[in-house]
N, CA, C and O atoms as CSV, one atom per row, in Angstrom:
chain,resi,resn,atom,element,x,y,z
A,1,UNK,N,N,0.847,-1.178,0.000
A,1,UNK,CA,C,0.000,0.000,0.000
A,1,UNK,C,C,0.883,1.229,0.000
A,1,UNK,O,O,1.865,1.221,0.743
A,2,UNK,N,N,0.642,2.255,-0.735
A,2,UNK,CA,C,1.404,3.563,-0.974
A,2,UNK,C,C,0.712,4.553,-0.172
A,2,UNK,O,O,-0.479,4.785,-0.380
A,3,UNK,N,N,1.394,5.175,0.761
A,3,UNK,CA,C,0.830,6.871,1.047
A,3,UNK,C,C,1.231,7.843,0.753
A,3,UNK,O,O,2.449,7.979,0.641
A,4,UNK,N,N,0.310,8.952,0.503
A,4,UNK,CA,C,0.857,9.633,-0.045
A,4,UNK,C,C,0.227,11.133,1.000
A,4,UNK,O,O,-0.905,11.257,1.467
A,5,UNK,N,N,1.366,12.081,1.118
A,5,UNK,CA,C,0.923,12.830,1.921
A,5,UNK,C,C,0.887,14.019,1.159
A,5,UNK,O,O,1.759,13.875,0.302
A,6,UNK,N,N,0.147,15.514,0.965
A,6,UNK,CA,C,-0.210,15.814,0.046
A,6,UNK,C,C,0.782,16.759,0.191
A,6,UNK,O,O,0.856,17.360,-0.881
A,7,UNK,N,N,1.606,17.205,1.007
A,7,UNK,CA,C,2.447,18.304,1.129
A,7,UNK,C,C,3.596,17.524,0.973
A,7,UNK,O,O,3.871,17.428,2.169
A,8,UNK,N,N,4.543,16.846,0.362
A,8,UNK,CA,C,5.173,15.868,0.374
A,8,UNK,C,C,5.350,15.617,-0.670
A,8,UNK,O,O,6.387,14.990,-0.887
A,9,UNK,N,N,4.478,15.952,-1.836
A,9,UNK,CA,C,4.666,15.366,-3.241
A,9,UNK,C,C,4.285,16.681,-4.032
A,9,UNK,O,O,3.562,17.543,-3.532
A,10,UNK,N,N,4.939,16.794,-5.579
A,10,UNK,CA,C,5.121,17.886,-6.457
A,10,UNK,C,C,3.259,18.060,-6.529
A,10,UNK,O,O,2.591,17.094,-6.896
A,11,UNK,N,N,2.813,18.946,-6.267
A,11,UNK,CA,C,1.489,19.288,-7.249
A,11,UNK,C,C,1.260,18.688,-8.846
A,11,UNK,O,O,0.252,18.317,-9.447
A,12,UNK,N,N,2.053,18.740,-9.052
A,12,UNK,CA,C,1.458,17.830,-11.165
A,12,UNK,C,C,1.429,16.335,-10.557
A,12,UNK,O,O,0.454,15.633,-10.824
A,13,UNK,N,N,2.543,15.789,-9.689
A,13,UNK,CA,C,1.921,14.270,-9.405
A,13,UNK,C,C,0.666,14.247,-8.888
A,13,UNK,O,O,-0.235,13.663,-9.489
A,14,UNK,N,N,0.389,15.093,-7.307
A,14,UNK,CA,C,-0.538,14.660,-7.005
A,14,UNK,C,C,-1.857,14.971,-7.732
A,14,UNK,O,O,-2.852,14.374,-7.320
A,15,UNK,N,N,-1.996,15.824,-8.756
A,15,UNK,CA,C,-2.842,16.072,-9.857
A,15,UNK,C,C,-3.189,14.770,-10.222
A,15,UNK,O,O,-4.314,14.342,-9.960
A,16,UNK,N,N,-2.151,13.925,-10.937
A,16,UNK,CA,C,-1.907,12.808,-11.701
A,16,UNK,C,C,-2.259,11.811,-10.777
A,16,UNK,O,O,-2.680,10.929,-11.525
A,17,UNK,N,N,-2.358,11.381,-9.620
A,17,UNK,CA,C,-2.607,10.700,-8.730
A,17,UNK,C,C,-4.433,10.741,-8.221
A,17,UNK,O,O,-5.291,10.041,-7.682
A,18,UNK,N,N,-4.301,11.616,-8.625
A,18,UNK,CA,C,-5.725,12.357,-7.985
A,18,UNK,C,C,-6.827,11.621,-9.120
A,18,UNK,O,O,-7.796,10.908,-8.859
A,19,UNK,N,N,-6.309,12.063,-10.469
A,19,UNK,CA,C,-7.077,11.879,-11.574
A,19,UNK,C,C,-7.113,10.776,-11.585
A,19,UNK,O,O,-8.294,10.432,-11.542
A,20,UNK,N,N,-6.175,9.585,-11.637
A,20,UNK,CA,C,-6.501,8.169,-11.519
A,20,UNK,C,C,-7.432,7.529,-10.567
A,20,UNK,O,O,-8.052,6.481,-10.752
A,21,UNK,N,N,-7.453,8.319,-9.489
A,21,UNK,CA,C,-8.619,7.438,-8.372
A,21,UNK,C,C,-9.493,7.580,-9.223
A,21,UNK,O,O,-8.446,7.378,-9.838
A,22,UNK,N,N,-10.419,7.735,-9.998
A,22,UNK,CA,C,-11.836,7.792,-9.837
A,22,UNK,C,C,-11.624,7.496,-11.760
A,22,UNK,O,O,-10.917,8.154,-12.523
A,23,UNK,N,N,-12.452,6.374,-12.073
A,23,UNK,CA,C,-12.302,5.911,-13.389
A,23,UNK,C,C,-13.691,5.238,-13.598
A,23,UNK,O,O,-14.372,4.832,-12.656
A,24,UNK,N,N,-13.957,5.175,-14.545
A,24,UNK,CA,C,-14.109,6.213,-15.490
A,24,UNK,C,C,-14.528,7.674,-15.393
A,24,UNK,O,O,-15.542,7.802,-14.706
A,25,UNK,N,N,-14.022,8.863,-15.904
A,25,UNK,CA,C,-13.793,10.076,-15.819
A,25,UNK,C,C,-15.525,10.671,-15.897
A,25,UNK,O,O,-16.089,9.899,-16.672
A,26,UNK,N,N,-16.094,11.265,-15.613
A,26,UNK,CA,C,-16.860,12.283,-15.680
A,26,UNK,C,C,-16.482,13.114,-16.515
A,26,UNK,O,O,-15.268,13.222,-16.689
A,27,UNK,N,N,-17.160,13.733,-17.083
A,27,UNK,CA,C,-16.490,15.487,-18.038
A,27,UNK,C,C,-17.517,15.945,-17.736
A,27,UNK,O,O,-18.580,15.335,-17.855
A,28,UNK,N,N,-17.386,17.287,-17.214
A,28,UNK,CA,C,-18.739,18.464,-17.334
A,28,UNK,C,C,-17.942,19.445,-18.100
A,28,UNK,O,O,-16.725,19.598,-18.207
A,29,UNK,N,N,-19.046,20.124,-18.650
A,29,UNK,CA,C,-19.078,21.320,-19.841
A,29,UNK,C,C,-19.686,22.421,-18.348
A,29,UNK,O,O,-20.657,22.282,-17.605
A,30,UNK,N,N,-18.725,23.352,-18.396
A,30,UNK,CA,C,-19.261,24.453,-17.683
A,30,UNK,C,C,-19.643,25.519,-18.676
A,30,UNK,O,O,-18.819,25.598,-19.586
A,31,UNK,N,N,-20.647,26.361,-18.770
A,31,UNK,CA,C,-21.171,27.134,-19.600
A,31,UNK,C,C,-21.453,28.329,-18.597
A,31,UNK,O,O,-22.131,28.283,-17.570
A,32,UNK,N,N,-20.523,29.807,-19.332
A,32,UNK,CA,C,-21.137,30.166,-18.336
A,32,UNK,C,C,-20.682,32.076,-19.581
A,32,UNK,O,O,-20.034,32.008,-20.625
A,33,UNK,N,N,-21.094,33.059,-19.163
A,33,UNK,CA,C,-21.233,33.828,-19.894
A,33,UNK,C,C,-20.402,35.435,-18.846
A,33,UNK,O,O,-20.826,35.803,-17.751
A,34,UNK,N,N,-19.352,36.011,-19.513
A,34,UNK,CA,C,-18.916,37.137,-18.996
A,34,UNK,C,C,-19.315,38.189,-18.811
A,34,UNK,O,O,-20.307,38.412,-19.505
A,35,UNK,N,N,-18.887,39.387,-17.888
A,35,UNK,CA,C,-19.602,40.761,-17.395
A,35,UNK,C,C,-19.999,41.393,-18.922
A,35,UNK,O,O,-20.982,42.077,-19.209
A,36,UNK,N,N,-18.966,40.958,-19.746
A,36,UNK,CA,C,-20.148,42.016,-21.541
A,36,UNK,C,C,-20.633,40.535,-22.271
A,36,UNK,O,O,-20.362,40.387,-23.462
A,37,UNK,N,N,-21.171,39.722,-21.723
A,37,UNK,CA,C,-22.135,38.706,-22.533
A,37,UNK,C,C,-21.028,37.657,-23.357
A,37,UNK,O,O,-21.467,36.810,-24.136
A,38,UNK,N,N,-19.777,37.785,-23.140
A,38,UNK,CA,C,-19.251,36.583,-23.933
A,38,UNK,C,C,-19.176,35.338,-23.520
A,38,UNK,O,O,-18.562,35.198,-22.462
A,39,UNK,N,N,-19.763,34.019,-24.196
A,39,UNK,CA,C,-19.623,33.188,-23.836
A,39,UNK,C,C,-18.563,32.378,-23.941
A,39,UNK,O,O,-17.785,32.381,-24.895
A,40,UNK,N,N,-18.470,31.345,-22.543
A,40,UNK,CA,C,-17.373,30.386,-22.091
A,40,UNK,C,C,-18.004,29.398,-22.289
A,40,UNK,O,O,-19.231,29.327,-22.222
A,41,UNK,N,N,-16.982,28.186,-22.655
A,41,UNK,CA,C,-17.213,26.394,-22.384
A,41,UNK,C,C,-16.269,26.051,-21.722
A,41,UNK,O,O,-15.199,26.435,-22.195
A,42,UNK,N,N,-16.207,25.538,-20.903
A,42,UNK,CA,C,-14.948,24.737,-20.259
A,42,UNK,C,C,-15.230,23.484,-19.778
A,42,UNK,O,O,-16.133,23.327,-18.956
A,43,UNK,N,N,-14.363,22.293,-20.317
A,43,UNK,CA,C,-14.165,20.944,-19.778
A,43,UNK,C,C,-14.048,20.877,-18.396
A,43,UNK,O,O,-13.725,21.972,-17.937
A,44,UNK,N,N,-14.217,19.816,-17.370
A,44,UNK,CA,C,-13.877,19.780,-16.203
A,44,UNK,C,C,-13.982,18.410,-15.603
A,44,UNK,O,O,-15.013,17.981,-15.087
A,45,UNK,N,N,-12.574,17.586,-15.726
A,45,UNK,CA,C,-12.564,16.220,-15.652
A,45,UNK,C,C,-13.143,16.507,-13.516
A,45,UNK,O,O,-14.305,16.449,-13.114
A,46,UNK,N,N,-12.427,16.666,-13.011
A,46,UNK,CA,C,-13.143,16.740,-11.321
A,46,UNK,C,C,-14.073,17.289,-11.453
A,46,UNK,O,O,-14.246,18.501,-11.321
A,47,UNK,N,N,-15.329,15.952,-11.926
A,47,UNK,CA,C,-16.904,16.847,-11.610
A,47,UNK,C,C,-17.599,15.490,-11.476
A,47,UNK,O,O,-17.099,14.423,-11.832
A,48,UNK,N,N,-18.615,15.622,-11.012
A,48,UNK,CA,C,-19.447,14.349,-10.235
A,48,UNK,C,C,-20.371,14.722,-9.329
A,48,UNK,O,O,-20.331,15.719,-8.608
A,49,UNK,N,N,-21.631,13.467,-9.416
A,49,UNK,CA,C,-22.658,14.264,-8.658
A,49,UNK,C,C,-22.497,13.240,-7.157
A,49,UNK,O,O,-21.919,12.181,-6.912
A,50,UNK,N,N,-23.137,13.968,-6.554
A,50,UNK,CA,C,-23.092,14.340,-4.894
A,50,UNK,C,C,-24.276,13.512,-4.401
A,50,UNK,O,O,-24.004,12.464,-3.816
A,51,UNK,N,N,-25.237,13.768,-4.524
A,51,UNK,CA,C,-26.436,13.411,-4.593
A,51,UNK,C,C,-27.680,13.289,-5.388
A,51,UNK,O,O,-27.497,13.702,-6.533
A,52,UNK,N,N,-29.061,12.800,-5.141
A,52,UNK,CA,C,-30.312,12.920,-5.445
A,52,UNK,C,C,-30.920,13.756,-4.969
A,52,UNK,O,O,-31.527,14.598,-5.631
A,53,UNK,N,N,-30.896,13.712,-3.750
A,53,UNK,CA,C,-32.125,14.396,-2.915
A,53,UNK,C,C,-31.337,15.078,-1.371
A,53,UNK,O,O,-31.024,14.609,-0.276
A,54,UNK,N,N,-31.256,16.419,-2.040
A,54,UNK,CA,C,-31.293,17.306,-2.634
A,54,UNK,C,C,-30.542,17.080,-4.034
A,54,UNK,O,O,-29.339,16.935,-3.817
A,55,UNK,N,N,-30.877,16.998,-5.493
A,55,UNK,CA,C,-30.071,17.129,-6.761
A,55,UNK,C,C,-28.434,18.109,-6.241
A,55,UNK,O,O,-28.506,19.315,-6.006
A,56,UNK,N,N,-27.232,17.422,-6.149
A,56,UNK,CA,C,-26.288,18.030,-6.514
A,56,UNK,C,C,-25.305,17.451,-7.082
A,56,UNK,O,O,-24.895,16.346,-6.725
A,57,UNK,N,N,-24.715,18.260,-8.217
A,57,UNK,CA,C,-23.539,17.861,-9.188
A,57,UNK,C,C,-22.605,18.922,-8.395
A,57,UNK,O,O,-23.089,19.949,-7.918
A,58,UNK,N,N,-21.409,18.639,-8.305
A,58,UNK,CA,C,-20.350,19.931,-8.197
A,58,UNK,C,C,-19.164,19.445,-9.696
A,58,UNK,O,O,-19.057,18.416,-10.364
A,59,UNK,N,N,-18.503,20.687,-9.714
A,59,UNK,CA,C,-17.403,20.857,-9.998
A,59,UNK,C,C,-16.214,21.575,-9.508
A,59,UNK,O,O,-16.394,22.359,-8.576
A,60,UNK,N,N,-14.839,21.412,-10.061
A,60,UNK,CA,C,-13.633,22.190,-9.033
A,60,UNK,C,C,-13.296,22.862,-10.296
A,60,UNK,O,O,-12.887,22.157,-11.217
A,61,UNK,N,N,-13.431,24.322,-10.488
A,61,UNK,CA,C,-12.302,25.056,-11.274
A,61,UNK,C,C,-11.047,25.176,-10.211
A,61,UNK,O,O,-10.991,26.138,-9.446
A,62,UNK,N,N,-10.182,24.283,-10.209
A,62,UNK,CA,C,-9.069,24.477,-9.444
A,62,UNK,C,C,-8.093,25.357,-10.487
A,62,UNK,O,O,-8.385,25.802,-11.597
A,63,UNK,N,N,-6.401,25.486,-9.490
A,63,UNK,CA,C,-5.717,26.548,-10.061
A,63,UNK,C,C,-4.941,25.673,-11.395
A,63,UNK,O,O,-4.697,24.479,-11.224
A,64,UNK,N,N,-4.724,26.076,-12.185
A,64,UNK,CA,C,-4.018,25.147,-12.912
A,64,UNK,C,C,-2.385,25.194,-12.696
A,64,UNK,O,O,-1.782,26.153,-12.214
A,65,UNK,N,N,-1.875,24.131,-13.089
A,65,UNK,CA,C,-0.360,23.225,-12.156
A,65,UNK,C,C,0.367,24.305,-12.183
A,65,UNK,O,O,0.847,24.956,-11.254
A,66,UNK,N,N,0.446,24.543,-14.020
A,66,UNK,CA,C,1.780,25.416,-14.534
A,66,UNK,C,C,1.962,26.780,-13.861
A,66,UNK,O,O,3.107,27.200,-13.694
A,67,UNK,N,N,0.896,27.502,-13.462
A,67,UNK,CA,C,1.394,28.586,-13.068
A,67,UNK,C,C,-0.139,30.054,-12.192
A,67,UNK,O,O,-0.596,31.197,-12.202
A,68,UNK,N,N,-0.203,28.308,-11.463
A,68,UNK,CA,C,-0.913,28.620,-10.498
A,68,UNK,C,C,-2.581,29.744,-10.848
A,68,UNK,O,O,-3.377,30.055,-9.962
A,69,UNK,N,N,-2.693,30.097,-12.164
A,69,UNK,CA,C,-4.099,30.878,-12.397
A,69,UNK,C,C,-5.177,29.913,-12.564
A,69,UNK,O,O,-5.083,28.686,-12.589
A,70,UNK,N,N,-6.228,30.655,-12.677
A,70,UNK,CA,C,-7.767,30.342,-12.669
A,70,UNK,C,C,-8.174,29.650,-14.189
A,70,UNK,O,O,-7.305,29.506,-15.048
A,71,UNK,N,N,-9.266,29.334,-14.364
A,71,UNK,CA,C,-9.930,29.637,-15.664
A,71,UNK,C,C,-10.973,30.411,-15.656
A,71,UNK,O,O,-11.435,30.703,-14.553
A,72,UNK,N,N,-11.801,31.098,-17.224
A,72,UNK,CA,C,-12.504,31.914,-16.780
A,72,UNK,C,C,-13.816,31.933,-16.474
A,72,UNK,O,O,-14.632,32.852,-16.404
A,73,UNK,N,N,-13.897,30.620,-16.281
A,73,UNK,CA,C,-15.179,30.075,-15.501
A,73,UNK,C,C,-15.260,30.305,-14.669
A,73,UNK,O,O,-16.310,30.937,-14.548
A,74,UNK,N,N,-14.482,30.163,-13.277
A,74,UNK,CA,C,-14.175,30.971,-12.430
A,74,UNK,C,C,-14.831,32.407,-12.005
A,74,UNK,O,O,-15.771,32.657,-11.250
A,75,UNK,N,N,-13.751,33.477,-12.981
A,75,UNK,CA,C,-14.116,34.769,-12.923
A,75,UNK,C,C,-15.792,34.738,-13.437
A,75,UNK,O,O,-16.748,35.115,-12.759
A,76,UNK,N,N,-15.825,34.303,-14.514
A,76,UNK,CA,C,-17.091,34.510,-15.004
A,76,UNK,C,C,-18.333,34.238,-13.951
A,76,UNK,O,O,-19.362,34.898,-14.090
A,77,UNK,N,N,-18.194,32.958,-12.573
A,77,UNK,CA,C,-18.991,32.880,-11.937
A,77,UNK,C,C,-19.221,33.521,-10.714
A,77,UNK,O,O,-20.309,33.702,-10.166
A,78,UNK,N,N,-17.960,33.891,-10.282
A,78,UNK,CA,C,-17.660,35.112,-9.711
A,78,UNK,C,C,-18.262,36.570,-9.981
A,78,UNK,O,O,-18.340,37.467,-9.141
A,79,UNK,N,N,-18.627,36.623,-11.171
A,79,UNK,CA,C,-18.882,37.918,-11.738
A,79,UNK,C,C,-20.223,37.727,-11.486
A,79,UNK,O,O,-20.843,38.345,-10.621
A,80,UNK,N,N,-20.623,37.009,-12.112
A,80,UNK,CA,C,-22.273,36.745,-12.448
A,80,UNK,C,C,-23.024,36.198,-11.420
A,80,UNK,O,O,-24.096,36.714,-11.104
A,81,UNK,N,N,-22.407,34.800,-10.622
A,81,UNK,CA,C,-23.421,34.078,-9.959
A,81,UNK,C,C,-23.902,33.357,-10.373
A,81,UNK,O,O,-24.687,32.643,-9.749
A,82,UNK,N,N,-23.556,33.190,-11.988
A,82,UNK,CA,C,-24.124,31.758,-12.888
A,82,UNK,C,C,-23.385,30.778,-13.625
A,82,UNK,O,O,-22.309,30.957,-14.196
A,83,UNK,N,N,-24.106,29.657,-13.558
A,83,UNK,CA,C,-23.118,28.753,-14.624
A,83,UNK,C,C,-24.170,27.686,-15.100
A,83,UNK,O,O,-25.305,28.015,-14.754
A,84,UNK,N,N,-24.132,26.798,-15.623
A,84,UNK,CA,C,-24.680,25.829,-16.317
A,84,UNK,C,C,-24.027,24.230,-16.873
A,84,UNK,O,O,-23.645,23.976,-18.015
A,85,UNK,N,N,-24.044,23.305,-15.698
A,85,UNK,CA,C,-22.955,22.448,-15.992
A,85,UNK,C,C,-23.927,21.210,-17.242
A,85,UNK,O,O,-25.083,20.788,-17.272
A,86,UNK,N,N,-22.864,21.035,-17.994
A,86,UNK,CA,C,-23.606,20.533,-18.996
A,86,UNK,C,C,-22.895,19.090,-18.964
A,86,UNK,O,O,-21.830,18.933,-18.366
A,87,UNK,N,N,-23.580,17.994,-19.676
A,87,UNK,CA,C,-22.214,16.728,-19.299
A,87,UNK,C,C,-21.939,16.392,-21.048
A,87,UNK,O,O,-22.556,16.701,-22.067
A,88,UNK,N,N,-20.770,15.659,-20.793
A,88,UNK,CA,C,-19.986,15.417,-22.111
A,88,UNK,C,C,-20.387,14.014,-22.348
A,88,UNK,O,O,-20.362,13.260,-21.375
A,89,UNK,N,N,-20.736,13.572,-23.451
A,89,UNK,CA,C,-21.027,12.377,-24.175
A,89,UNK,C,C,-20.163,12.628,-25.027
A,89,UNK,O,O,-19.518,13.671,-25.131
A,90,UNK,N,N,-20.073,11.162,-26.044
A,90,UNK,CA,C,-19.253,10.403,-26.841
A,90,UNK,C,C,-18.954,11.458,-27.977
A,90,UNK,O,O,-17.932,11.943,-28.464
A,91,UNK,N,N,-20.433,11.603,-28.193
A,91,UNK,CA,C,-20.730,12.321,-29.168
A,91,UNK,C,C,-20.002,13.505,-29.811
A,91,UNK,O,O,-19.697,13.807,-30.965
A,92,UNK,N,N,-19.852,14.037,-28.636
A,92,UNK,CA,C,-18.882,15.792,-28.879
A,92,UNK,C,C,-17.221,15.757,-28.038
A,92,UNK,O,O,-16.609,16.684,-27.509
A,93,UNK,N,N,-16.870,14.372,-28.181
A,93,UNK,CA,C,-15.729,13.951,-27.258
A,93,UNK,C,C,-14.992,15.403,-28.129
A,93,UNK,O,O,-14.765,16.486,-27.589
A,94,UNK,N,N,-14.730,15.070,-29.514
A,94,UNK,CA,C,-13.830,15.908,-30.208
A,94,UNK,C,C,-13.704,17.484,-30.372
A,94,UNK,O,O,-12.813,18.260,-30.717
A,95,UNK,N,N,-15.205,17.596,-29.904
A,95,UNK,CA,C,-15.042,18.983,-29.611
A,95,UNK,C,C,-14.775,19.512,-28.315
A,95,UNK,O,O,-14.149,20.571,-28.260
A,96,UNK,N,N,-15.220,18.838,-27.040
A,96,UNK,CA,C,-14.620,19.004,-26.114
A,96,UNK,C,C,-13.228,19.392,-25.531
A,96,UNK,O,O,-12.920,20.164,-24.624
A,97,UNK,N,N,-12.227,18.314,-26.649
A,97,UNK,CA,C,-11.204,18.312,-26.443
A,97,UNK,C,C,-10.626,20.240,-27.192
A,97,UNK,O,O,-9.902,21.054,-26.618
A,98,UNK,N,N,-11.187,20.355,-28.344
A,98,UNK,CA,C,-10.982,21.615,-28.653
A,98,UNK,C,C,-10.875,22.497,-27.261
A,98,UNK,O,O,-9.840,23.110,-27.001
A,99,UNK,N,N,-12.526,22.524,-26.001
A,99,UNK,CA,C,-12.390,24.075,-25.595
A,99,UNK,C,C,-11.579,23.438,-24.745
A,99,UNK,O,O,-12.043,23.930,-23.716
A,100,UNK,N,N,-10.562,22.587,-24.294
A,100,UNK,CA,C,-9.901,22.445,-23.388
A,100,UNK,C,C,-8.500,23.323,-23.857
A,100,UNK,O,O,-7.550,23.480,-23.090
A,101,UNK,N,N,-8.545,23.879,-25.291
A,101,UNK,CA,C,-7.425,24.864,-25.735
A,101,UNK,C,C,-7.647,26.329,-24.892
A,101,UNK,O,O,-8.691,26.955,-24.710
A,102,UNK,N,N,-6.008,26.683,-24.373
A,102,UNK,CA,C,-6.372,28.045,-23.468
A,102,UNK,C,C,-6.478,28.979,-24.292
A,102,UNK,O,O,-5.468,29.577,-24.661
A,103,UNK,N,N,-7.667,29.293,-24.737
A,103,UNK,CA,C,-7.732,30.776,-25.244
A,103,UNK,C,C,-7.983,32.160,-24.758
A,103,UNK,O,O,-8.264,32.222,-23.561
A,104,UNK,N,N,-7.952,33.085,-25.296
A,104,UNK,CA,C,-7.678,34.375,-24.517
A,104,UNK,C,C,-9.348,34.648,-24.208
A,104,UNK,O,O,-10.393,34.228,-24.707
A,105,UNK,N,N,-9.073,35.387,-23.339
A,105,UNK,CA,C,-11.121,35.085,-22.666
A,105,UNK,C,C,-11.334,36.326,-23.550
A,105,UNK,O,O,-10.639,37.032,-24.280
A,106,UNK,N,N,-12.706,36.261,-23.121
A,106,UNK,CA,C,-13.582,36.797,-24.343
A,106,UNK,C,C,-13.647,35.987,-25.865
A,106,UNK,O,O,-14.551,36.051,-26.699
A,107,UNK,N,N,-12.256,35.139,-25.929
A,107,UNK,CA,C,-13.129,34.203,-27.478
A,107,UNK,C,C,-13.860,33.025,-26.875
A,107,UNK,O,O,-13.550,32.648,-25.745
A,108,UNK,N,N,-14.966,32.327,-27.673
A,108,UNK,CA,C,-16.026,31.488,-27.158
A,108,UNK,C,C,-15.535,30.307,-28.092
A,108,UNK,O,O,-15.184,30.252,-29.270
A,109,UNK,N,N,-15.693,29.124,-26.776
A,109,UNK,CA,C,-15.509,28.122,-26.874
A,109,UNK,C,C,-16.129,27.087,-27.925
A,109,UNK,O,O,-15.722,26.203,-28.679
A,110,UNK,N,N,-17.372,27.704,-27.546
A,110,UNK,CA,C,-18.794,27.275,-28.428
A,110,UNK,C,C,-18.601,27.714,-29.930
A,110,UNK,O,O,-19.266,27.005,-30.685
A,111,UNK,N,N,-17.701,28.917,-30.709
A,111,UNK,CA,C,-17.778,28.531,-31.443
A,111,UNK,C,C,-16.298,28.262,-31.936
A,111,UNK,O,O,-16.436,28.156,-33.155
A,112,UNK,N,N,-15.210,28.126,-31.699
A,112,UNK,CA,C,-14.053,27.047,-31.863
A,112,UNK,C,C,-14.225,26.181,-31.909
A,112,UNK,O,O,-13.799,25.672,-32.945
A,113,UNK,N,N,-14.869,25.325,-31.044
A,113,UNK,CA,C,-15.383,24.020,-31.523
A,113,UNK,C,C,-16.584,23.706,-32.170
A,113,UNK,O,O,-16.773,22.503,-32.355
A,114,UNK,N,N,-17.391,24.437,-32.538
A,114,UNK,CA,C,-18.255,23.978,-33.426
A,114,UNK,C,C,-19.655,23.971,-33.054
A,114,UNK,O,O,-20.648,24.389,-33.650
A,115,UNK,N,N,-19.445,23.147,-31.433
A,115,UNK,CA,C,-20.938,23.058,-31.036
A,115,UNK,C,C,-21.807,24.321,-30.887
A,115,UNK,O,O,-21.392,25.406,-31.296
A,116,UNK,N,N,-23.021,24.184,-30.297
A,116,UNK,CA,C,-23.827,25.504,-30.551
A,116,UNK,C,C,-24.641,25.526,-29.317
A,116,UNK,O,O,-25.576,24.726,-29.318
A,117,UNK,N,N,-24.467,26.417,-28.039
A,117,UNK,CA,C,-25.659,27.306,-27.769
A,117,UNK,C,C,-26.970,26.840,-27.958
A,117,UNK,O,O,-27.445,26.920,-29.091
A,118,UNK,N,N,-27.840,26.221,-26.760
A,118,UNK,CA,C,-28.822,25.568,-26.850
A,118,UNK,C,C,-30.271,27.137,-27.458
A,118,UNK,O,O,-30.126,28.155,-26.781
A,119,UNK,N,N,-30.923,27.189,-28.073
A,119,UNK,CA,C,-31.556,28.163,-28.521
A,119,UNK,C,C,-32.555,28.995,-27.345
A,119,UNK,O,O,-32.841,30.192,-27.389
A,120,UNK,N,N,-32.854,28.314,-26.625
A,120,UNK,CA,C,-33.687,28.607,-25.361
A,120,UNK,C,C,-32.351,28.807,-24.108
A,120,UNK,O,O,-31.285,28.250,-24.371
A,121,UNK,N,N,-32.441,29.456,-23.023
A,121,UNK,CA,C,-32.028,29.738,-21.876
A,121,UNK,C,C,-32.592,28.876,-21.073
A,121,UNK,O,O,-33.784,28.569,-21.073
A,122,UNK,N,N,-31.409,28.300,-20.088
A,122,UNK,CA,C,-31.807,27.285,-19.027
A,122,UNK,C,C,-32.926,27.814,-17.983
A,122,UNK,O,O,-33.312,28.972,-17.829
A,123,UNK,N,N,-33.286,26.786,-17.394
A,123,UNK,CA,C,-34.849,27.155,-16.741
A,123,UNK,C,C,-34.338,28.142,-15.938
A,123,UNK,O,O,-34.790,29.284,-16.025
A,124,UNK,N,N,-33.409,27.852,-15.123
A,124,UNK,CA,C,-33.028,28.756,-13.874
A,124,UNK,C,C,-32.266,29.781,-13.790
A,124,UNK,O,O,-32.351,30.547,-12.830
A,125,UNK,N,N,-31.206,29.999,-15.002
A,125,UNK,CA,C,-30.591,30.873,-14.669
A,125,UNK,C,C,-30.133,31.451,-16.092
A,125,UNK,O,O,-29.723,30.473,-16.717
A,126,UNK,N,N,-30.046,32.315,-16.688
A,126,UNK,CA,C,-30.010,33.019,-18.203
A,126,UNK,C,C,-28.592,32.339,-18.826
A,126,UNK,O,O,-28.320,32.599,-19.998
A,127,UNK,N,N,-27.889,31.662,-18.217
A,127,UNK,CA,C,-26.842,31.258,-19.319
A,127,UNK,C,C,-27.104,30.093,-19.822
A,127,UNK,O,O,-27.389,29.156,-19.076
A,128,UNK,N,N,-27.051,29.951,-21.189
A,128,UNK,CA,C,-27.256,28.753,-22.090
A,128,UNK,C,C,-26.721,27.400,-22.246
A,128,UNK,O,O,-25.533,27.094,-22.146
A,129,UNK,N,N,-27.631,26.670,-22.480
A,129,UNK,CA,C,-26.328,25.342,-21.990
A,129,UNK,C,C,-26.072,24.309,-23.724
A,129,UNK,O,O,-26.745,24.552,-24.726
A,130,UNK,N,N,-25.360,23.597,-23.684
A,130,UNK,CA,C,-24.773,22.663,-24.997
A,130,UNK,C,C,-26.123,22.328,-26.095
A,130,UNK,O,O,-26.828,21.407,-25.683
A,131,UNK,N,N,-26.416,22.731,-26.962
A,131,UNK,CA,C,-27.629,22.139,-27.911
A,131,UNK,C,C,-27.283,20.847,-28.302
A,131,UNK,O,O,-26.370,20.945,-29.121
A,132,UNK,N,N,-27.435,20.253,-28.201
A,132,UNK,CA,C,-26.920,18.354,-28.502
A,132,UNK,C,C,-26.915,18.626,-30.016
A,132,UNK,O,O,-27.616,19.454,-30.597
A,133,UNK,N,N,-25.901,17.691,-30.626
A,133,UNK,CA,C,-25.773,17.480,-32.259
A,133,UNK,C,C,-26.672,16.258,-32.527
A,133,UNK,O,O,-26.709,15.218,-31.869
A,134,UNK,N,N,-27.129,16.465,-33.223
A,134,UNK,CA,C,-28.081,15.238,-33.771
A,134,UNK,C,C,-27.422,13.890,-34.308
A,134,UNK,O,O,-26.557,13.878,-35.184
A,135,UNK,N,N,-27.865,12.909,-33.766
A,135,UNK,CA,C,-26.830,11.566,-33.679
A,135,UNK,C,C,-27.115,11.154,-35.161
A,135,UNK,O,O,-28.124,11.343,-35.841
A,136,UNK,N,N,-25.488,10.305,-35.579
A,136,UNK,CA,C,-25.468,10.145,-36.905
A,136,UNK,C,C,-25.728,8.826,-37.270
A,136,UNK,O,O,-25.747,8.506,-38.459
């Protein structure tokens, strides 16, 4: 049996350590929209639901390894108070992998990769969540 103590080991291992406990991966799509209306997508392998009853999913925008900043999901929920976690199927694996590219905020994820902006606003809160692609 290995221990591992968390102050004790580089941050990118215990990242790497971390990510292996729990298999098969979850992906949530965080959707969430900035202080002048631009929209974000962001991947988020640490996400998983909590419960039924009360319904909860969480996710961690943690800091990232290289150099300790945010993503702008983050700020964006910070700003707003909203987000919209959406989940990743097979389907849009490839585009997923796109918004996991760091781009400069304010460009939208949604359309670098292709997918689209569900046409209606989520019940609860005005930011839009993934429109599913129609299966082939």
């Amino acid at each position: 049996m290995r221990t591992i103590i968390p102050g004790e080991i580089a941050t990118r291992d215990l990242h790497q350590f971390l990510l292996g406990c729990v298999a098969p991966r979850p992906i949530a799509f965080v959707s969430t929209l900035d202080e002048n209306g631009n929209k974000n997508l962001a991947p988020y392998s640490f996400f998983n639901a909590f419960s039924s009853n009360p319904p909860i999913v969480v996710f961690s925008s943690n800091r990232k390894v290289s150099d300790n900043t945010t993503k702008d999901t983050l700020h964006n929920i910070r700003t707003t108070g909203e987000a919209v976690i959406n989940m990743v199927n097979y389907d849009i694996l490839r585009q997923m992998a796109v918004t996991s590219v760091a781009f400069d905020s304010g460009v939208s994820e949604f359309e670098k990769s292709g997918l689209t902006p569900a046409r209606q606003i989520s019940q609860s809160v005005s930011r839009k969540r993934v429109a599913r692609p129609p299966r082939s």
